[in-house]
C-alpha angles and dihedrals in degrees: 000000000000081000093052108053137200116237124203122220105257087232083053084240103107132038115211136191130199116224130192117132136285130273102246071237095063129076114248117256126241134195088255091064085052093059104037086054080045089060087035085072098035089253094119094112099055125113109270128228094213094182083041079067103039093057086043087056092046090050097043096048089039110126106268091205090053107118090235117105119227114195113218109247144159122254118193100229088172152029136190104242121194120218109285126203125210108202112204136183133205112247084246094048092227088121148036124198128186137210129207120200115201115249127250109231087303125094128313127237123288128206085241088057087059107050096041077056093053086047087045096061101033100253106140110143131052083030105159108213082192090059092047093051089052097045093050089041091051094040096063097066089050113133111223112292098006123133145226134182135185139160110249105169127049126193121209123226115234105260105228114233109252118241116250119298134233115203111178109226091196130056118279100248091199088058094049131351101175121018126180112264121237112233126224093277090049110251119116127257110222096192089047105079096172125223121320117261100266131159134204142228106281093004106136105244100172144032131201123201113213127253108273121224108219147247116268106220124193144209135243100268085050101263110154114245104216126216150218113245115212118262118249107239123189135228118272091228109214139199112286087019137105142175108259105255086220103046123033089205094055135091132200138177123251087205156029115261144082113325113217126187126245140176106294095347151019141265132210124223133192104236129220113208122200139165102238131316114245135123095305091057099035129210116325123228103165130156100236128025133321126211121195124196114198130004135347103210132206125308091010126145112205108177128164143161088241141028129334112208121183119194092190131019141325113224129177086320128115127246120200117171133157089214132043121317112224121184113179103194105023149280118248128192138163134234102271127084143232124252086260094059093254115120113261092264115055136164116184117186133165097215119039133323116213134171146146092255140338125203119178098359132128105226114198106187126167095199131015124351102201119183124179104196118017146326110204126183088344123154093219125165121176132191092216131019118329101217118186105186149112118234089242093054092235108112140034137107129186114195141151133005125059119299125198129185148181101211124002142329127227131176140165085236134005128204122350140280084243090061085246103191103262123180116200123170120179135184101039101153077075085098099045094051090038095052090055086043081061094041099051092043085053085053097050089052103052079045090067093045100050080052091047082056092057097037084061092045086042090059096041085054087056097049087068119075114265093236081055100049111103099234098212091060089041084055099047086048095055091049098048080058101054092056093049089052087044095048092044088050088047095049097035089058083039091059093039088059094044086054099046085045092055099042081048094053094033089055092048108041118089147151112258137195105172086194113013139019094184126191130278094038113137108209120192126181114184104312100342129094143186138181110225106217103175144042127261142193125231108339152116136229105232134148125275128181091336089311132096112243135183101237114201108234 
């Protein structure tokens, strides 16, 4: 190799050989001798030309008695390379990424370097200084070749504007009608329930805040990002309610009662307090809502337009609102029935139904039946979620009787250790959503129909010249069609949303025990069902891939 020197480029940037063959005298070259001539002239971090050196080594171990004349040339095996940077951006724009590549004997990155490369590429907002110094700190100690990425620009996402807002100024009689009052040392007085939750004329009962507009966000090469402002809804203006003639986000009562909440707004009752309901009241039938406080006794009706509240306990009576159903202390049946088929205690409400427990009663909610310490051999349906657990998450069993939700079911425990025979069915409003799913299909299908109809009118029509078409009936053709189109469009996005809205709510609902899954408990989601035969720890019942599974929690 001493015979065959390296040269170095007069500017230091490339590195040449010159190749002819050996002399038979001399020792054949290998790849090996090259590098380490290349390290001899402190080229040995350039950038190498490896198929530069395979056809030098070729050349140079070529038979030197062959017949074939090979001309003596100069072949370039390095070059002096100075650090490169690849600038990248996400699809959506939203972020930049660079790239150093080490250098090759030639000069390492600048910070200059960096940001021409962000100009150059149009990335001019979200830009991190910290990023870039990191990025130019780290790159230095590159090795040739070697390379480093990190994200330097960051877009942000347009922020949608909320809806308006309603915050209730006064207690949610459904969470909580009655709750036991501190004393002055701090401790509660669980004898002491406190007033019950009433409003007075003019007193403000309910705020809106107002409809926010947004926030625009932007990319990486500075595009705005627009975005959705909320939408200005307006108050549900019930019965005893106004809007505050000195503040247009504001509700008050127009009388004195019971305030409920309702959606987007509020209501006012007129409340009927009593005692306790037993054989000296009678049974209550009252337009508005009716407190009790105290008992409702065997054999009682309490029914009512509004709420029904119970201080006390609920036993053998029957309990109808149009309203929630709160009942502070319990409700207690027994296991015989009625002459209409309901157990002997029943509560039926069309809002929500909440207690501390419930045992041998038939439950009829059309909303939330929430529970905190335990349900047993109870007949409950709910048009929404049955939830039988503490806030604390300490308490809560579910066993025994038939349950059926809307939604989903969820429990601290649920069964016995006995086995005790539980039935539990979620997801009901399967049927519901799955029934419009089939109407609006039908729909959809008349609909094309009715189009085919006018598809065949619409080619007779062009079968006659058009001198000859009666242009009243051509017009009332061509705007039959375009309701037809109209209406197909309408009912195909409508279908689209019913099925999105069932996969959504088929995916979330489950059935959910936070301690214990025991043993004897029949689930059933939709149309799926499973036994459950032996006892788990905390998990829930969902569906997975169109079969019901026991997922750990």
């Amino acid at each position: 190799m001493s015979q065959q020197p390296l040269q170095l480029s007069q500017q230091g940037h490339t590195v040449s050989l010159r190749v002819e063959p050996l002399d038979d005298a001399e020792m054949e070259v290998s790849r090996g001798d090259v590098y380490a001539a290349l390290s001899n002239i402190n080229a040995n971090q350039f950038f190498i030309f490896e198929n530069a050196i395979d056809s030098a080594l070729e050349v140079l171990n070529s038979d030197s008695a062959s017949n074939i004349s090979v001309e003596p040339k100069t072949i370039i095996i390095a070059e002096k390379r100075s650090a490169t940077l690849i600038v990248k951006t996400s699809p959506d724009l939203m972020t930049a990424s660079m790239t150093i590549v080490g250098a090759y004997g030639g000069n390492r990155m600048t910070a200059k370097e960096l940001l021409s490369a962000l100009k150059d590429n149009h990335i001019i907002k979200g830009i991190r200084k910290v990023q870039l110094q990191e990025l130019l700190t780290k790159g230095q100690s590159l090795v040739s070749g070697e390379k480093l990425t990190l994200t330097v620009a960051f877009g942000k996402p347009a922020e949608n504007g909320t809806d308006s807002q309603f915050k209730p100024l006064v207690e949610d009689i459904s969470q909580r009608v009655l709750r036991p009052q501190h004393k002055a040392d701090g401790t509660v007085d669980m004898l002491n329930l406190g007033e019950m939750v009433t409003v007075t004329i003019s007193q403000a009962i309910m705020r809106r805040m107002p409809a926010t507009p947004g926030v625009v966000g932007f990319n990486v090469i500075g595009n705005d990002l627009d975005c959705v402002a909320g939408q200005e809804v307006p108050f549900t203006v019930g019965d005893g309610t106004a809007i505050s003639d000195n503040n247009e986000n504001l509700l008050v009562a127009t009388k004195s009662g019971i305030p409920l909440i309702t959606k987007n707004g509020m209501q006012v009752d007129d409340a009927l307090i009593v005692k306790g309901v037993n054989a000296t009241t009678g049974h209550i039938n009252f337009d508005g809502s009716v407190v009790v406080q105290g008992d409702v006794t065997s054999g009682m009706k309490v029914t009512a337009t509004g709420n029904i509240s119970v201080s006390g306990f609920v036993e053998l009576a029957e309990l109808n609102a149009g309203g929630d159903v709160v009942v502070i202390n319990g409700v207690i049946g027994k296991p015989q029935h009625s002459n209409d088929g309901h157990l002997a205690c029943y509560i039926k409400a069309k809002g929500k139904v909440t207690s501390k427990f419930a045992q041998y009663v038939d439950i009829d909610a059309g909303s939330n039946v929430e529970l905190s310490l335990h349900a047993l051999h109870c007949h409950i349906r709910s048009q929404g979620e049955v939830i039988v657990l503490d806030q604390f998450k300490r308490h809560g069993t579910l066993s025994g009787g038939i349950i059926e939700a809307a939604y989903s079911v969820k429990a601290l425990n649920i069964g016995a250790l006995a086995g005790t025979p539980t039935e539990i069915s979620a997801f009901s409003k399967c049927y519901d959503l799955r029934n419009q799913l089939n109407d609006t299909f039908k729909l959809l299908e008349d609909e094309q129909i009715q189009k085919n109809k006018i598809r065949e009118v619409e080619l007779k029509l062009l079968q006659i010249p058009s001198t000859k078409r009666p242009s009243e009936l051509v017009t009332k053709v061509m705007e039959t069609k375009e309701k037809h189109v109209n209406k197909m469009s309408s009912l195909k996005e409508h279908y689209r949303s019913l099925q999105s809205e069932y996969e959504e709510v088929r995916g979330a609902v489950s059935i959910a025990a936070l301690n214990h899954f025991f043993s004897g408990v029949s689930c059933r989601l939709e149309r799926l069902t499973m036994n459950v035969n032996e006892e788990h720890g905390p998990c829930s019942i969902k569906y997975s891939a169109n079969k019901l599974e026991i997922i750990p929690l």
